[in-house]
C-alpha positions in Angstrom: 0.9 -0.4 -2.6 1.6 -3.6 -0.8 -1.4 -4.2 0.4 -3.3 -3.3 -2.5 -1.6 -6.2 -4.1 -1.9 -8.3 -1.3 -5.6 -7.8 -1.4 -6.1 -7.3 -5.0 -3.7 -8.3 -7.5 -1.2 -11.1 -6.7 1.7 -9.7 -9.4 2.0 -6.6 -7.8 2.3 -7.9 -4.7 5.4 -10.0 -6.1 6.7 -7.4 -8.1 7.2 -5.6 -4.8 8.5 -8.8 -3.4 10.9 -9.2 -5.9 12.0 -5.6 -6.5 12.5 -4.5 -3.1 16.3 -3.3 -4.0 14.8 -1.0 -6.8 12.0 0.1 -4.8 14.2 1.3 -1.9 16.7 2.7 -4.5 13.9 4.7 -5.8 14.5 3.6 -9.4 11.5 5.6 -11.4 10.7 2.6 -13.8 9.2 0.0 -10.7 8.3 2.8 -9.2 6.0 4.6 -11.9 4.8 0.5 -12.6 3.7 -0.2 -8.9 2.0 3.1 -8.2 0.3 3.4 -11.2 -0.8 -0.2 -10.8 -2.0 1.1 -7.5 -4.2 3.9 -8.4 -5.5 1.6 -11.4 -6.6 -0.7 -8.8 -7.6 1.9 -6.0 -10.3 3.6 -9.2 -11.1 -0.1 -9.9 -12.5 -0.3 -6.5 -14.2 2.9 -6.1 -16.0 2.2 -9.6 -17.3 -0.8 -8.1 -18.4 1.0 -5.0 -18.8 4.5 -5.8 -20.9 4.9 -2.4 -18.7 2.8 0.1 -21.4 -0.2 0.3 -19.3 -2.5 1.4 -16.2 -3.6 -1.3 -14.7 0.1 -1.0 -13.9 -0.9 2.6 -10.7 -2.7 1.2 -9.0 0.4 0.8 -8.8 1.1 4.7 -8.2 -1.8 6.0 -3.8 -1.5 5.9 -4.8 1.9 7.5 -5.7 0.0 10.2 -3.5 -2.5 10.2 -0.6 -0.2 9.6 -1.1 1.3 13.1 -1.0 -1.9 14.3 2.5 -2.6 12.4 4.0 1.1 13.4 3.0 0.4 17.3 5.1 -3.2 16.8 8.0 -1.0 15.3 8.1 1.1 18.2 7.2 3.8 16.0 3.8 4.9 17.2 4.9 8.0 18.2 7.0 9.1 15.8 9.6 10.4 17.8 12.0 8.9 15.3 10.7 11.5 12.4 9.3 8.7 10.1 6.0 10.2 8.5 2.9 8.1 9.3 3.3 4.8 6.6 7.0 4.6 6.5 7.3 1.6 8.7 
């Protein structure tokens, strides 16, 4: 969610910023905002670039990067039981 509004849409990106406290406390009402904010922008995307010519690639690049971020947290191997993404 993060990086889709890093890459995509600047308030979400703040919203998650400025909510962190209520993200973390798993309060429904950001969290029902940001991920469906997500998703609208994830199908956004896809409708774009329904056969991955080029703009779709967005989507995977905090895959990449968050393997990159996980290894920097010592948590490339998982031994800590964090679920791949929860770094």
């Amino acid at each position: 969610i993060i990086k889709t509004g890093a890459i995509w849409d600047r308030k979400l990106f703040e919203v998650c910023e400025q909510r962190v406290d209520e993200i973390q406390a798993r309060e429904r009402g950001v969290l029902n905002q940001i991920v469906r904010r997500s998703v609208e922008i994830k199908a956004e995307v896809v409708t774009l670039d329904p056969k991955e010519g080029g703009l779709r690639g967005i989507l995977n690049w905090g895959h990449t990067i968050g393997h990159a971020i996980e290894g920097l947290c010592g948590m490339a191997d998982y031994a800590d039981g964090l679920l791949h993404g929860e770094c």
